[in-house]
N, CA, C, O and CB atoms as a CASP TS submission, in Angstrom:
PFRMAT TS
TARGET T0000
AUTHOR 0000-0000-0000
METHOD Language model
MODEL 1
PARENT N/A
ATOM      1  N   UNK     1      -4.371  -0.481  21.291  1.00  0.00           N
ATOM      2  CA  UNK     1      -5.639  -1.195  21.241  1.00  0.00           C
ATOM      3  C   UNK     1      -5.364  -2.588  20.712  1.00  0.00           C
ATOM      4  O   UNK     1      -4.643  -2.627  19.715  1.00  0.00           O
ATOM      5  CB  UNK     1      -6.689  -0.448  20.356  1.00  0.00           C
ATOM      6  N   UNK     2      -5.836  -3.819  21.229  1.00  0.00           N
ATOM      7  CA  UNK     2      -5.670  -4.791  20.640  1.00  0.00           C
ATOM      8  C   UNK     2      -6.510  -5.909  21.029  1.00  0.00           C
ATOM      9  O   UNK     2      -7.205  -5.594  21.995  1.00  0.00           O
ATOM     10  CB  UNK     2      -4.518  -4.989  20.679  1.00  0.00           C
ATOM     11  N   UNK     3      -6.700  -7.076  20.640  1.00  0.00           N
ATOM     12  CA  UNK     3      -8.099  -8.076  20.876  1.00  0.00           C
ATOM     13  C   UNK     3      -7.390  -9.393  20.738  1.00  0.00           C
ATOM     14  O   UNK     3      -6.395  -9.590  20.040  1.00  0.00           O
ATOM     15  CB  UNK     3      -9.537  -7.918  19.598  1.00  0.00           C
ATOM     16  N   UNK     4      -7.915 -10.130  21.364  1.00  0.00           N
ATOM     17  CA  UNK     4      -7.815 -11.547  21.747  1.00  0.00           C
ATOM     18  C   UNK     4      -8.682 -12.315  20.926  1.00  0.00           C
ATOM     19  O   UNK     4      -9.823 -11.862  20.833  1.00  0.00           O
ATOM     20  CB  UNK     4      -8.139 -11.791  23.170  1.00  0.00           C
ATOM     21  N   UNK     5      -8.429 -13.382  20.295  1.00  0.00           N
ATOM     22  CA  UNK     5      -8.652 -14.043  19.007  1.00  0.00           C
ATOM     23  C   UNK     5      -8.872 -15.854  19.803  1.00  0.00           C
ATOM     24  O   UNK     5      -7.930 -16.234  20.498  1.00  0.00           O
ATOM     25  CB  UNK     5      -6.994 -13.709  17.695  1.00  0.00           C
ATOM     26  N   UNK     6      -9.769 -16.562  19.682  1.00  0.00           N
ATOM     27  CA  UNK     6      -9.652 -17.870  19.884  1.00  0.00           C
ATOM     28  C   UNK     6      -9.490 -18.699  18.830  1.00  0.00           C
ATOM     29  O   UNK     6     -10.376 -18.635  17.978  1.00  0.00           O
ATOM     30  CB  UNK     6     -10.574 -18.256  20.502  1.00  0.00           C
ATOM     31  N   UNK     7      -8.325 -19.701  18.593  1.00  0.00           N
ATOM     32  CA  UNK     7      -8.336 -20.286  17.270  1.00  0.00           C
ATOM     33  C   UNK     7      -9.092 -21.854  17.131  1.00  0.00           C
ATOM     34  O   UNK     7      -8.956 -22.402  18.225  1.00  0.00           O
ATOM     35  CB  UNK     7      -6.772 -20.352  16.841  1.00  0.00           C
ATOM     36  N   UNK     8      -9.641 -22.519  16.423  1.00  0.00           N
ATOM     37  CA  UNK     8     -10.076 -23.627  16.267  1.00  0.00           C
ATOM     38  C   UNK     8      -9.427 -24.665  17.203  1.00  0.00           C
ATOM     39  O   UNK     8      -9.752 -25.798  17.556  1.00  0.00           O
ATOM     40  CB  UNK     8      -9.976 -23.874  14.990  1.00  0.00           C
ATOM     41  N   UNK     9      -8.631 -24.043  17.408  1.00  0.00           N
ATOM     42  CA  UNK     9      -7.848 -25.488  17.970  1.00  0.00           C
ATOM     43  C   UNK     9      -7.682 -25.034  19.272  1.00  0.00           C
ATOM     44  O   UNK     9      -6.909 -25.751  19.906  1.00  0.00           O
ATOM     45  CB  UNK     9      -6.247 -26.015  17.238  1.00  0.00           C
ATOM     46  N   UNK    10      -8.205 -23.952  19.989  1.00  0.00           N
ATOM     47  CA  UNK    10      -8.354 -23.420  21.140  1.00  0.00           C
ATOM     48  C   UNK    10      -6.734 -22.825  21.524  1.00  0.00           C
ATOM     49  O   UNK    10      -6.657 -22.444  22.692  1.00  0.00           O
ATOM     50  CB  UNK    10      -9.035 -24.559  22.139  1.00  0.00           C
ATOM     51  N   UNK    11      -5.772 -22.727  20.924  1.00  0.00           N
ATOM     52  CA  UNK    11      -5.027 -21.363  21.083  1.00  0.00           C
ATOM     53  C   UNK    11      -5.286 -20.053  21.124  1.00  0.00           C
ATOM     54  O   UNK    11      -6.214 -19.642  20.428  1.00  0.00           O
ATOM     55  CB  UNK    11      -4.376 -21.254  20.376  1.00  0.00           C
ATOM     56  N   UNK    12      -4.694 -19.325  21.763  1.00  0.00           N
ATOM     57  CA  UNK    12      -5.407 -17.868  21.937  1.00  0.00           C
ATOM     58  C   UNK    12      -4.150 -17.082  21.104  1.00  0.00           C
ATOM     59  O   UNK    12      -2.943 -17.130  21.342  1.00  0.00           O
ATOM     60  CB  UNK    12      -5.703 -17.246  23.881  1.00  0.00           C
ATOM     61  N   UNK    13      -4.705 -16.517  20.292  1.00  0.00           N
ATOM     62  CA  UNK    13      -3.837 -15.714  19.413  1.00  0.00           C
ATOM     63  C   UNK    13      -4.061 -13.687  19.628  1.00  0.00           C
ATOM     64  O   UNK    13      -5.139 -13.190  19.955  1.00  0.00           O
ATOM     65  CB  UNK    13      -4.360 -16.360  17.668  1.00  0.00           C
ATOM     66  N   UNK    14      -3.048 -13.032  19.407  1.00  0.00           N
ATOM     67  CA  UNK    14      -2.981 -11.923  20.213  1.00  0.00           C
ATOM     68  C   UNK    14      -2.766 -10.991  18.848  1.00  0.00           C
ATOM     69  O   UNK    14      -1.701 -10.943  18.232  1.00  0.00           O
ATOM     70  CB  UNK    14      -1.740 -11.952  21.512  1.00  0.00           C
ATOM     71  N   UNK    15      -3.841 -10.340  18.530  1.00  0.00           N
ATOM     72  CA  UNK    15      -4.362  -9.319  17.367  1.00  0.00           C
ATOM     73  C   UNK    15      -3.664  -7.945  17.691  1.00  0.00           C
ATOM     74  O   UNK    15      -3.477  -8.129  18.893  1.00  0.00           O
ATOM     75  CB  UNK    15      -6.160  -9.108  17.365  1.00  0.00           C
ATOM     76  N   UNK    16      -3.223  -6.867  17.472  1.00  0.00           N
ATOM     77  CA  UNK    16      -3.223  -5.663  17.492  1.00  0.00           C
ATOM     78  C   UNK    16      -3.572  -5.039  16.122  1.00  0.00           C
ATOM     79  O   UNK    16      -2.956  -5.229  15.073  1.00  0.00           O
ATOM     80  CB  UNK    16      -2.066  -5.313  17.999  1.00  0.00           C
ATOM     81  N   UNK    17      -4.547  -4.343  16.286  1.00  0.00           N
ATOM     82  CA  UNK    17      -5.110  -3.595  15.212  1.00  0.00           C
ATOM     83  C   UNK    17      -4.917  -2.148  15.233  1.00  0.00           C
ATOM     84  O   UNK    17      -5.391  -1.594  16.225  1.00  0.00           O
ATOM     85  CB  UNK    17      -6.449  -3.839  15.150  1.00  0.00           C
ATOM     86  N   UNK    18      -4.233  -1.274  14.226  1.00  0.00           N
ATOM     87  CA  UNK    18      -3.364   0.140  13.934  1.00  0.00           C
ATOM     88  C   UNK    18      -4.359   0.791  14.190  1.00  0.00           C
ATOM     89  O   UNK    18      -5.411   0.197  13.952  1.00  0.00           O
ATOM     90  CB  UNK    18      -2.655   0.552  12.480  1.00  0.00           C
ATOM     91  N   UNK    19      -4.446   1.799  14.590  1.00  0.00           N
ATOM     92  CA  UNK    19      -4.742   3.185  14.110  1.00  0.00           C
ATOM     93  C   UNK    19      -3.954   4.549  13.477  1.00  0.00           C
ATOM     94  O   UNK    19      -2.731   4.481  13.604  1.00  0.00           O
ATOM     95  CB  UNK    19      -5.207   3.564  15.051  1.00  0.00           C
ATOM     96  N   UNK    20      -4.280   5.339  13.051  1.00  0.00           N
ATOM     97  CA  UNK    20      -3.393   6.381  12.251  1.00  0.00           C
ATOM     98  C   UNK    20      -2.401   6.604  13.413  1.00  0.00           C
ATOM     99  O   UNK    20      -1.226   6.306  13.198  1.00  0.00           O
ATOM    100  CB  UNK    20      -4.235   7.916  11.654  1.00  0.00           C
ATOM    101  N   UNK    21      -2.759   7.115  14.669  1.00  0.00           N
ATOM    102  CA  UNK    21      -2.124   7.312  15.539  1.00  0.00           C
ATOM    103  C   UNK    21      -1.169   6.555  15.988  1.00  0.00           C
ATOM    104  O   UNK    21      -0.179   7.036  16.541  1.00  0.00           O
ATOM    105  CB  UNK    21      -2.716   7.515  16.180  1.00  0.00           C
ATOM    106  N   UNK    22      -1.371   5.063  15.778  1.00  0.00           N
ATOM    107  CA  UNK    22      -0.410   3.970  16.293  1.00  0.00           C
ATOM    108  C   UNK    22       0.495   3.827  15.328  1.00  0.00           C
ATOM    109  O   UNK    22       1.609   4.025  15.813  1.00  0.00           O
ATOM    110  CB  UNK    22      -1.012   2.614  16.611  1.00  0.00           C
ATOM    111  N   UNK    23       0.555   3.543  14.040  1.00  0.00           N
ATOM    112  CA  UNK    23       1.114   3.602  12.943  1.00  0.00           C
ATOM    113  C   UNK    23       1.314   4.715  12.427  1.00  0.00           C
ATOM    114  O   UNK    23       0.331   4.699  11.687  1.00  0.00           O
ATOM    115  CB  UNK    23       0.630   2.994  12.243  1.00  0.00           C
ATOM    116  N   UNK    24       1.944   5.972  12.153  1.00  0.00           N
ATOM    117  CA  UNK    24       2.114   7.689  11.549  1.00  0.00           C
ATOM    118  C   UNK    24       2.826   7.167   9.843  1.00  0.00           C
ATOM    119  O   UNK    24       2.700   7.910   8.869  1.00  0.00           O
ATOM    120  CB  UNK    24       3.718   9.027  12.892  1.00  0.00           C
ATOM    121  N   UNK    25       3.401   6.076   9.775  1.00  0.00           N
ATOM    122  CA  UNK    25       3.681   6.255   8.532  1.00  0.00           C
ATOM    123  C   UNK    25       2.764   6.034   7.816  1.00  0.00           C
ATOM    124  O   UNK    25       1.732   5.382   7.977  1.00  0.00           O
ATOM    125  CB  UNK    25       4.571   5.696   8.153  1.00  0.00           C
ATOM    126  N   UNK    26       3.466   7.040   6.364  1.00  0.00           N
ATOM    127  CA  UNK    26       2.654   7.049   5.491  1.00  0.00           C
ATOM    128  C   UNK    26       3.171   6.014   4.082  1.00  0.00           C
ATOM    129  O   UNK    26       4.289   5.913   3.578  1.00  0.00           O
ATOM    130  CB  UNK    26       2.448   8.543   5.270  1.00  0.00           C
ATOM    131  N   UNK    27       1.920   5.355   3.731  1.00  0.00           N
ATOM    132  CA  UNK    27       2.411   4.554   2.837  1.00  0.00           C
ATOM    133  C   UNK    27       3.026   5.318   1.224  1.00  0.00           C
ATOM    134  O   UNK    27       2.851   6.490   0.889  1.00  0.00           O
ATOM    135  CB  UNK    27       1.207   3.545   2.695  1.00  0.00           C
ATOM    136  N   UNK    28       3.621   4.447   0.585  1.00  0.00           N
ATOM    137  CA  UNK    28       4.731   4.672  -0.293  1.00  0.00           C
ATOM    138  C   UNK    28       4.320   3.940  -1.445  1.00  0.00           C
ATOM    139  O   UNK    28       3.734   2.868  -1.296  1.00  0.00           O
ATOM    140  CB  UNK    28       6.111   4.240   0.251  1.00  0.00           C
ATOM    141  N   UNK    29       4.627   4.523  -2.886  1.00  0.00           N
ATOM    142  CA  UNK    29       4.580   4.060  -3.757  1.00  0.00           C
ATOM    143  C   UNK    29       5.864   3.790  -4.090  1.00  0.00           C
ATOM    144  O   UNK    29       6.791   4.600  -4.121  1.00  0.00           O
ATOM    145  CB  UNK    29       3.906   4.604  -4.425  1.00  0.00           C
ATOM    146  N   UNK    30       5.923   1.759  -4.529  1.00  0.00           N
ATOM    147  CA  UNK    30       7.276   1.128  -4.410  1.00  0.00           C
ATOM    148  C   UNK    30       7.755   1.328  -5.810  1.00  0.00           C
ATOM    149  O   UNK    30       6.998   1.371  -6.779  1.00  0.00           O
ATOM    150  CB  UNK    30       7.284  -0.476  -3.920  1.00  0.00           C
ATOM    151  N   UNK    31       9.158   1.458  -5.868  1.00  0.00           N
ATOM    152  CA  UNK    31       9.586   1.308  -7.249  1.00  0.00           C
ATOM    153  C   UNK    31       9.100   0.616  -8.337  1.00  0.00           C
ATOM    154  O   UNK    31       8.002   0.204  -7.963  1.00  0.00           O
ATOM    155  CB  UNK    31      10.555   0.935  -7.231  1.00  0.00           C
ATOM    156  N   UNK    32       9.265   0.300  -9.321  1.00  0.00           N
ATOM    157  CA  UNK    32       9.055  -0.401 -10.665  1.00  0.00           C
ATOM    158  C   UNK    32      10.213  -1.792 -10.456  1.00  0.00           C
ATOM    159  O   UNK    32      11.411  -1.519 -10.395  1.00  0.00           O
ATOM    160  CB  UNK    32       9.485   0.834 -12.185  1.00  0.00           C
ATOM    161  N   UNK    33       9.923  -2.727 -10.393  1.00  0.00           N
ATOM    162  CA  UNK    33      11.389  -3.549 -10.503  1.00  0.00           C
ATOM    163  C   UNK    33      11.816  -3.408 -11.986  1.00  0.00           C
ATOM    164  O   UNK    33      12.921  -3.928 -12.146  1.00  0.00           O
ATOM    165  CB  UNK    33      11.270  -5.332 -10.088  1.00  0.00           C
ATOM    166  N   UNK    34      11.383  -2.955 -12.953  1.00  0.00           N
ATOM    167  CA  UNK    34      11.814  -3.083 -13.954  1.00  0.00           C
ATOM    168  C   UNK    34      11.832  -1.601 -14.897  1.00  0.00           C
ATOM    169  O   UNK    34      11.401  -0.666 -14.221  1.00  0.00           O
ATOM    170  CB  UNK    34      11.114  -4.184 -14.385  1.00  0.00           C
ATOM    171  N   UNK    35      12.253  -1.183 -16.358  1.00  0.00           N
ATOM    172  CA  UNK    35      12.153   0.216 -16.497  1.00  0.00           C
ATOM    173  C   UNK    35      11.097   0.097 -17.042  1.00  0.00           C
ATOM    174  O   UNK    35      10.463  -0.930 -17.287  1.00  0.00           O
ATOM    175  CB  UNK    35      13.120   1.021 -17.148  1.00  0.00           C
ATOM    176  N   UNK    36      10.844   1.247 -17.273  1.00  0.00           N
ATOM    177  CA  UNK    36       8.790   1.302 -18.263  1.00  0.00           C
ATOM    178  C   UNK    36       9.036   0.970 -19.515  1.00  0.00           C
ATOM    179  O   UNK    36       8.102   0.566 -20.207  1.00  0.00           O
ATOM    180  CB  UNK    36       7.723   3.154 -18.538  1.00  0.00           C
ATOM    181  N   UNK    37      10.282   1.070 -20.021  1.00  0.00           N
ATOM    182  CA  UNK    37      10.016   0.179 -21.513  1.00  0.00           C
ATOM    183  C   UNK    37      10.201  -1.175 -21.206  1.00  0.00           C
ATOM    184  O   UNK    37      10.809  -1.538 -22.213  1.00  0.00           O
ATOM    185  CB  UNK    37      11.102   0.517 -22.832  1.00  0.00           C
ATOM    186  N   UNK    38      10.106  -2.016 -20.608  1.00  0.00           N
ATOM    187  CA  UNK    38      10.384  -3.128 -20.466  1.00  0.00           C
ATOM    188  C   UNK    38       9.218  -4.044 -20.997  1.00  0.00           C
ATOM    189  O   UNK    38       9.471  -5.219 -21.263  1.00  0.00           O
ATOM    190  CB  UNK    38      10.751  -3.252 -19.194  1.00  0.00           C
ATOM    191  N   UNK    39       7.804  -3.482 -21.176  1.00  0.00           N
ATOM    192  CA  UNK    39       6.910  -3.876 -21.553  1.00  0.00           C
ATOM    193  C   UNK    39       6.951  -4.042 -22.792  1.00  0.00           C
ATOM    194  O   UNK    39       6.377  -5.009 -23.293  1.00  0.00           O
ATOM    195  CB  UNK    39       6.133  -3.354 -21.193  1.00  0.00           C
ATOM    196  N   UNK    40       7.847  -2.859 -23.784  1.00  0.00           N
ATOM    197  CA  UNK    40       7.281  -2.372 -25.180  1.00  0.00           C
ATOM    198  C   UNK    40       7.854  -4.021 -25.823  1.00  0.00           C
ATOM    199  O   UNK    40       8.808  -4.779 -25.646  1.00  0.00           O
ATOM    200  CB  UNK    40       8.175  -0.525 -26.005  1.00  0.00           C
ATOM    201  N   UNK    41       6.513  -3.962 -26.702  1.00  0.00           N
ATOM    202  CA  UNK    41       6.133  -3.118 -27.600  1.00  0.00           C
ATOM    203  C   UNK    41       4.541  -3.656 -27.278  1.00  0.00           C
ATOM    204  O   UNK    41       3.645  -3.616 -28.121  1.00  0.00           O
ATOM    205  CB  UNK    41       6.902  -3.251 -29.187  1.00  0.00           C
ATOM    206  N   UNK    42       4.380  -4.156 -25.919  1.00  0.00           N
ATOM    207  CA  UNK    42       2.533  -4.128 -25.933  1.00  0.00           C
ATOM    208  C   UNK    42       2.419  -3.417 -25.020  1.00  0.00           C
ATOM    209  O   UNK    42       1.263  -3.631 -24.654  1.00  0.00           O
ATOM    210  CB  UNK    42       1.524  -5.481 -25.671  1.00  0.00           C
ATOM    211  N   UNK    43       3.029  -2.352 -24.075  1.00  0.00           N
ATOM    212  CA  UNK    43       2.782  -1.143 -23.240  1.00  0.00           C
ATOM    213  C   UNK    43       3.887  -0.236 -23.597  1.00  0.00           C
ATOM    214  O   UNK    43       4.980  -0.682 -23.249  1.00  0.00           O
ATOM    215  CB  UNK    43       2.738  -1.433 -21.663  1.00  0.00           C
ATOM    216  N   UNK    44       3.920   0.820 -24.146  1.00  0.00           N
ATOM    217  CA  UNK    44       4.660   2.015 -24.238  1.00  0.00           C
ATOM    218  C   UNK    44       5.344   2.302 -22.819  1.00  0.00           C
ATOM    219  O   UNK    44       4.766   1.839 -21.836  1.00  0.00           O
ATOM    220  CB  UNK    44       3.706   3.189 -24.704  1.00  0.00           C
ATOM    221  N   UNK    45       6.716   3.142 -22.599  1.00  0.00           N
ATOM    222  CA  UNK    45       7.558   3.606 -21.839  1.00  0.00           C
ATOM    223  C   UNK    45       6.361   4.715 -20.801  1.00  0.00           C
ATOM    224  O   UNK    45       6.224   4.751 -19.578  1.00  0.00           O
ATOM    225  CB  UNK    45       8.894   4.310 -22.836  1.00  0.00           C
ATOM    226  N   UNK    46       5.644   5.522 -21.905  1.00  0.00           N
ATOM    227  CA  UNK    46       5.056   6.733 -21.615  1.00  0.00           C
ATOM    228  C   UNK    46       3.697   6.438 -20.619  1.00  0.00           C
ATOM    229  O   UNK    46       3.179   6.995 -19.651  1.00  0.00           O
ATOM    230  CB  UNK    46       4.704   7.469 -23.050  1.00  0.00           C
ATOM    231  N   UNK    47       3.394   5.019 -21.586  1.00  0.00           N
ATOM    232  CA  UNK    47       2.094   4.460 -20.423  1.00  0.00           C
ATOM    233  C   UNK    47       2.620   3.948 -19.163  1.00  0.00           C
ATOM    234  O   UNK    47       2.098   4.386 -18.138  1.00  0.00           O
ATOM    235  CB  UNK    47       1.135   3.109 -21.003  1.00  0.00           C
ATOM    236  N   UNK    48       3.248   3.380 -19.094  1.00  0.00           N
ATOM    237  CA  UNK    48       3.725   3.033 -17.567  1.00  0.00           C
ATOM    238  C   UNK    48       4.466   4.073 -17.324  1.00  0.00           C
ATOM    239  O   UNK    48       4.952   3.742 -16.243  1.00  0.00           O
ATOM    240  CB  UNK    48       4.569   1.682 -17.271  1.00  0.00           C
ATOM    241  N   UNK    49       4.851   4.989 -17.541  1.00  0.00           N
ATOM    242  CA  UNK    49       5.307   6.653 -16.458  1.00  0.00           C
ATOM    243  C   UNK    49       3.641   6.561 -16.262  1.00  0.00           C
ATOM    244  O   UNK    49       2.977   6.085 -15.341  1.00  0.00           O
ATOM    245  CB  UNK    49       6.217   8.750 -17.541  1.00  0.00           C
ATOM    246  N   UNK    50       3.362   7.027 -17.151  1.00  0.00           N
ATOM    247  CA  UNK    50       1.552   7.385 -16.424  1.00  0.00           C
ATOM    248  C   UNK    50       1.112   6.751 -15.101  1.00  0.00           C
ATOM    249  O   UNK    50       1.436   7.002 -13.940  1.00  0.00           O
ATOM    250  CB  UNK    50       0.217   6.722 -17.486  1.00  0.00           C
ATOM    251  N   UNK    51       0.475   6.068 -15.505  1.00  0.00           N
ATOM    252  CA  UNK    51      -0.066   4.637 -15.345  1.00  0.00           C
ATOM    253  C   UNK    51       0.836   4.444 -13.464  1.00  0.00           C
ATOM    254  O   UNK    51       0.036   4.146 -12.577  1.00  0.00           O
ATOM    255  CB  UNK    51       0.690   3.251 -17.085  1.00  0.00           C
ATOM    256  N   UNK    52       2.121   4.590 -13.079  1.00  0.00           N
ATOM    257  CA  UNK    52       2.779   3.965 -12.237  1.00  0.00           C
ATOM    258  C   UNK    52       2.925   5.706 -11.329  1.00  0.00           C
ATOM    259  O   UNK    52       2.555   5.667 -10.156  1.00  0.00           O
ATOM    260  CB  UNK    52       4.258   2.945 -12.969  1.00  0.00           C
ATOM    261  N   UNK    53       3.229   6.553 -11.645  1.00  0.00           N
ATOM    262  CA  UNK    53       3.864   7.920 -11.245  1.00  0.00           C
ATOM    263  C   UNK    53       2.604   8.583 -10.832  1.00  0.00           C
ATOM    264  O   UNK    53       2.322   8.938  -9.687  1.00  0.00           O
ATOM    265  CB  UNK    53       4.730   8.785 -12.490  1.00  0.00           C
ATOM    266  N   UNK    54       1.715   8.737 -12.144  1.00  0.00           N
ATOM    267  CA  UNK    54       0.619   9.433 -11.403  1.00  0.00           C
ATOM    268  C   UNK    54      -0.936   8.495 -11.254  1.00  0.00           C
ATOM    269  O   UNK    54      -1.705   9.231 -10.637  1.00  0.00           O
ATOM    270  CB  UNK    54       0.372  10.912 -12.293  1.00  0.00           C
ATOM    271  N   UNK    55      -1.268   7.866 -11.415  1.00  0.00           N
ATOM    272  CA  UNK    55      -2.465   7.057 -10.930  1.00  0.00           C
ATOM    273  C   UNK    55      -1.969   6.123 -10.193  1.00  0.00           C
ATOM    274  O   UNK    55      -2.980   5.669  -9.657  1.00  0.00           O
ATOM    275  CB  UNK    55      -3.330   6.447 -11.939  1.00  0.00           C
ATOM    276  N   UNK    56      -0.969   5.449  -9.750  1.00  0.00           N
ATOM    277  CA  UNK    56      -0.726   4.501  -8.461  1.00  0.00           C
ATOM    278  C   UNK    56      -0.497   5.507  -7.559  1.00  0.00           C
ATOM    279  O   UNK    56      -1.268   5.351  -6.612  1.00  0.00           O
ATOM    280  CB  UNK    56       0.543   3.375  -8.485  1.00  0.00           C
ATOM    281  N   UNK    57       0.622   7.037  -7.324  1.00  0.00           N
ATOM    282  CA  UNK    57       0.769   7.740  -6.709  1.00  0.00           C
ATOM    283  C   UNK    57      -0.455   8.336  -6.325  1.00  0.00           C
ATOM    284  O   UNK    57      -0.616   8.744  -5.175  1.00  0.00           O
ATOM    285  CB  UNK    57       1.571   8.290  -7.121  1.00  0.00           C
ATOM    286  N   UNK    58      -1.520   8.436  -7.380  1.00  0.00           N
ATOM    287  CA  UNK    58      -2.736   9.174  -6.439  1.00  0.00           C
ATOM    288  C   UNK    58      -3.373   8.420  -5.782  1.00  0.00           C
ATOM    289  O   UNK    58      -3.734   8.824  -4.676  1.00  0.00           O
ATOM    290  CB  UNK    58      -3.778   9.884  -7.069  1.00  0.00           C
ATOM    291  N   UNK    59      -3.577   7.678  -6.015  1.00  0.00           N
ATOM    292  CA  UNK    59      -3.989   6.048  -4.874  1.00  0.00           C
ATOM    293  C   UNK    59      -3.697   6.065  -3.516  1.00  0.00           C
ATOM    294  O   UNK    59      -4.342   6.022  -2.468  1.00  0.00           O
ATOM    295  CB  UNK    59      -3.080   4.592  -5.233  1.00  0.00           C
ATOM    296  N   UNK    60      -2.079   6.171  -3.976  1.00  0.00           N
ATOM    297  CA  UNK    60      -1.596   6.216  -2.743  1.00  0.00           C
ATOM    298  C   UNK    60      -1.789   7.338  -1.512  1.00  0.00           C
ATOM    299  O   UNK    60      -2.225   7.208  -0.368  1.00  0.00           O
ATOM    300  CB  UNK    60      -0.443   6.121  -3.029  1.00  0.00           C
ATOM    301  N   UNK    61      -1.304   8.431  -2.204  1.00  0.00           N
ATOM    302  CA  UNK    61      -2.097   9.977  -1.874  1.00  0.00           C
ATOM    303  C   UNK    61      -3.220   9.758  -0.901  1.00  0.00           C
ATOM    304  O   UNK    61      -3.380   9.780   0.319  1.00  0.00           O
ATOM    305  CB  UNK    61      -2.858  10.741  -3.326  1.00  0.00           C
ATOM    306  N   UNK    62      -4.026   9.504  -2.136  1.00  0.00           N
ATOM    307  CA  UNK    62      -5.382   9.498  -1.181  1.00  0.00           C
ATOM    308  C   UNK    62      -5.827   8.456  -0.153  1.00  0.00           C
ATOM    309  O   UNK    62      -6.885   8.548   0.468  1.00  0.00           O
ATOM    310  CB  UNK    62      -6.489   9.493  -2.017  1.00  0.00           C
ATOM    311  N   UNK    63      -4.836   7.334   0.000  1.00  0.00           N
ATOM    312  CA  UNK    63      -5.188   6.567   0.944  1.00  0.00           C
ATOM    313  C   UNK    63      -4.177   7.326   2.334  1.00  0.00           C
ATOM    314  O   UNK    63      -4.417   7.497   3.529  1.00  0.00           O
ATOM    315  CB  UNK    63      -4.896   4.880   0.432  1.00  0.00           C
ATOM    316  N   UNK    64      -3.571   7.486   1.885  1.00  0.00           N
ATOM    317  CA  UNK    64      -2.880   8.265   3.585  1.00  0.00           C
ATOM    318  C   UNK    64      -3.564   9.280   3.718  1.00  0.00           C
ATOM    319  O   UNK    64      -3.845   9.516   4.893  1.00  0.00           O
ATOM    320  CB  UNK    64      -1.173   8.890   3.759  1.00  0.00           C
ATOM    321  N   UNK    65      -3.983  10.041   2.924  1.00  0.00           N
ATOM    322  CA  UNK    65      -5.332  11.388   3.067  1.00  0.00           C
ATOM    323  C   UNK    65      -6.342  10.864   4.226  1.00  0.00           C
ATOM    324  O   UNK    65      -6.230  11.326   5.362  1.00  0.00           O
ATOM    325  CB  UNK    65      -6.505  11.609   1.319  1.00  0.00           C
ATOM    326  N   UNK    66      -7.237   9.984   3.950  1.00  0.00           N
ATOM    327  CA  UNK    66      -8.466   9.417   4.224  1.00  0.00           C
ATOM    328  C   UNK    66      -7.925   8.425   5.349  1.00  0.00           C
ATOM    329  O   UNK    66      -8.715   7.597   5.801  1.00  0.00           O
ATOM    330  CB  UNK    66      -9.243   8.739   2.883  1.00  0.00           C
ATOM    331  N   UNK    67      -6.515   8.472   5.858  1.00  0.00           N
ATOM    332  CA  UNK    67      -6.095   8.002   6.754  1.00  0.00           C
ATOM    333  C   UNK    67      -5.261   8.849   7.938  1.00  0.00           C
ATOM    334  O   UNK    67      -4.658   8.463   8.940  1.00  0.00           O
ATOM    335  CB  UNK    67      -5.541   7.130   6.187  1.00  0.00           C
ATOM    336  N   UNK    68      -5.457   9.941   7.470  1.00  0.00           N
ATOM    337  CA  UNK    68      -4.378  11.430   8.489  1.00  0.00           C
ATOM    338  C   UNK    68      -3.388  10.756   8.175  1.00  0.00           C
ATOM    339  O   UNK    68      -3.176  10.118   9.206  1.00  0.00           O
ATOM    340  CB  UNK    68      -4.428  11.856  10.520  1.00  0.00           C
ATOM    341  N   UNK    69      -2.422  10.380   7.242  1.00  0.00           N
ATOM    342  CA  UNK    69      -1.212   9.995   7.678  1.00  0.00           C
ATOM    343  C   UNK    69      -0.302  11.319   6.648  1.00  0.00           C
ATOM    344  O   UNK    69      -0.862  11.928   5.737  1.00  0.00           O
ATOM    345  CB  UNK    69      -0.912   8.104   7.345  1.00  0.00           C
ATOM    346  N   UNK    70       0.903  11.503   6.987  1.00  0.00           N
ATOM    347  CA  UNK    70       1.361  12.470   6.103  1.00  0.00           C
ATOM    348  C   UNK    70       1.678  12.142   4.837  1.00  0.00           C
ATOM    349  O   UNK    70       2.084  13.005   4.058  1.00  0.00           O
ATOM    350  CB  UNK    70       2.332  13.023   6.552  1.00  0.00           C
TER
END
């Protein structure tokens, strides 16, 4: 599926927009570039495990949920 776009300047620009079906991957929760104590001593090690593992991971979860993706 995809749509044709006119730009200000009268170029025609060429859109494709995903569907679950067109796209199957499922998005990913990206590493930390850094370790979880890297914050301390104004965020604890334990809050960012939290904080990054399980509430960004359920985020994520539930956006490929509410998207069929696996």
């Amino acid at each position: 599926m995809g749509a044709s776009l006119l730009a200000a300047d009268g170029l025609k620009i060429q859109r494709k927009f995903h569907t679950p079906e067109d796209s199957p991957m499922a998005f990913t929760v990206p590493p930390l570039p850094y370790a979880f104590d890297a914050l301390e001593p104004y965020i604890d090690a334990k809050t960012m495990e939290i904080h990054h593992d399980k509430h960004h991971g359920a985020y994520v979860t539930n956006v490929n949920k509410s998207l069929g993706r696996p």
